[in-house]
C-alpha positions in Angstrom: 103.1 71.9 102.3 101.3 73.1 99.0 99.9 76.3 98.8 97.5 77.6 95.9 97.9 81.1 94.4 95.2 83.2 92.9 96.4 85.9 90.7 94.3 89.0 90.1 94.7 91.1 87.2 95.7 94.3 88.3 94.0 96.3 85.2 90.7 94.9 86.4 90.6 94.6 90.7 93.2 96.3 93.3 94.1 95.2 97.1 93.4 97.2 99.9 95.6 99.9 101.0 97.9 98.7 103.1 98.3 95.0 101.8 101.4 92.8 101.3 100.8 91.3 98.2 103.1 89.1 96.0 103.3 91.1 92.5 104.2 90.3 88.8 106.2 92.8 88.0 107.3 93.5 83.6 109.6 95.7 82.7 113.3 96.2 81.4 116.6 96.0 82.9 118.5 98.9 82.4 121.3 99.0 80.1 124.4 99.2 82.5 122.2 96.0 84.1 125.4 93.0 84.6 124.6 90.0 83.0 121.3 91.3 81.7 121.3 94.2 79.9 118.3 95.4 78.1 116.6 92.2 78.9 112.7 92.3 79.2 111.8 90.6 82.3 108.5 89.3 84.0 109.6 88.5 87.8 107.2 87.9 91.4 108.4 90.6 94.1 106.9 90.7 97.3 105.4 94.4 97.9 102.4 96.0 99.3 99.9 97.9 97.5 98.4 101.5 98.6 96.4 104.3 97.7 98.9 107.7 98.7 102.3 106.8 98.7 104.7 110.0 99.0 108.3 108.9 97.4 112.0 110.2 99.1 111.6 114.0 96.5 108.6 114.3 97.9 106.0 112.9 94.5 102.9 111.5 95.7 101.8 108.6 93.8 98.1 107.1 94.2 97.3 103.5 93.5 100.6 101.7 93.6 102.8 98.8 94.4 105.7 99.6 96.3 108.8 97.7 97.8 111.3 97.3 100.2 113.7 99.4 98.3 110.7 102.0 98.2 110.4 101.3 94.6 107.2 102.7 93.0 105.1 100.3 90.7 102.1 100.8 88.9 99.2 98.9 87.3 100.0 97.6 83.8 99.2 100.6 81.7 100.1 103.0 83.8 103.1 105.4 83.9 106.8 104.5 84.6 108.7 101.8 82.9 108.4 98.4 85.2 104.1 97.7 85.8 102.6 94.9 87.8 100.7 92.7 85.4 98.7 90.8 88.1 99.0 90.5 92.2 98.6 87.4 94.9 97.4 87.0 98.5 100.6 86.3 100.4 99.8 82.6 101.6 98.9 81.7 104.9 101.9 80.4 107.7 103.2 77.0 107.3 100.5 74.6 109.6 98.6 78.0 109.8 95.2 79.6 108.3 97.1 83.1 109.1 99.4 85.3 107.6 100.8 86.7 110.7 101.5 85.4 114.3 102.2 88.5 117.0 104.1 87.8 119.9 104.9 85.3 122.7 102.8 83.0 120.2 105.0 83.7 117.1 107.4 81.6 119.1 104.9 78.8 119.4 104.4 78.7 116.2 107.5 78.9 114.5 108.5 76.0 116.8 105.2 73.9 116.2 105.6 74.7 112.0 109.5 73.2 112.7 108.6 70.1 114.3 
C-alpha cells in the first residue's frame, strides 16, 4: 500500500485546530543529548496542531504544534528552539479512504485491512 504525502509549508498555510498532522520538526539536540549531542536535526513527529494551547505552568501558546509528550512547537520563525518547517495530512487507513474507524466497525476493519 502506497500512500502520497503533501507537505504544506507552515510559514505560508496552518491546519485546523484540533488536527493530527504529521510535522517536520528542526531544531537542536541538547548538549547532555547521548549519542547526539549538539546535532542539528530535521525529523517527522506525529502531533496535532491548535490555536490556544495552555502548557503544565500554566503559558498559553496560540498557533502551535504540540505532542504526545505535550511538547510545544511553533511555525518556522517563531519563538522557541525546535520549529516545524512544513506539516502533512495523516494518511487514510490501510484499504480505507478514512483516517478513523469508531467502534464495533474498527474491528471490521482492522480484520478486513489484515486479511
Amino acid at each position: 500500500m502506497d500512500a502520497v504525502v503533501e507537505w504544506v509549508d507552515a510559514r505560508e498555510r496552518l491546519p485546523r485546530s484540533g488536527t493530527p498532522v504529521a510535522a517536520a520538526v528542526t531544531g537542536r539536540y541538547p548538549p547532555e543529548a547521548p549519542g547526539a549531542a549538539g546535532e542539528e536535526y530535521w525529523l517527522v513527529l506525529p502531533v496535532y496542531f491548535t490555536d490556544r494551547h495552555t502548557a503544565r505552568d500554566g503559558t498559553e501558546h496560540r498557533d502551535c504544534f504540540v505532542d504526545s509528550d505535550r511538547v510545544v512547537r511553533f511555525p518556522y520563525g517563531g519563538p522557541g528552539t525546535q520549529h516545524v518547517t512544513h506539516w502533512a495530512a495523516l494518511p487514510a487507513l490501510p484499504g480505507l479512504a478514512v483516517r478513523q474507524v469508531l467502534g464495533s466497525a474498527a474491528r471490521a476493519a482492522v480484520d478486513d485491512a489484515l486479511r
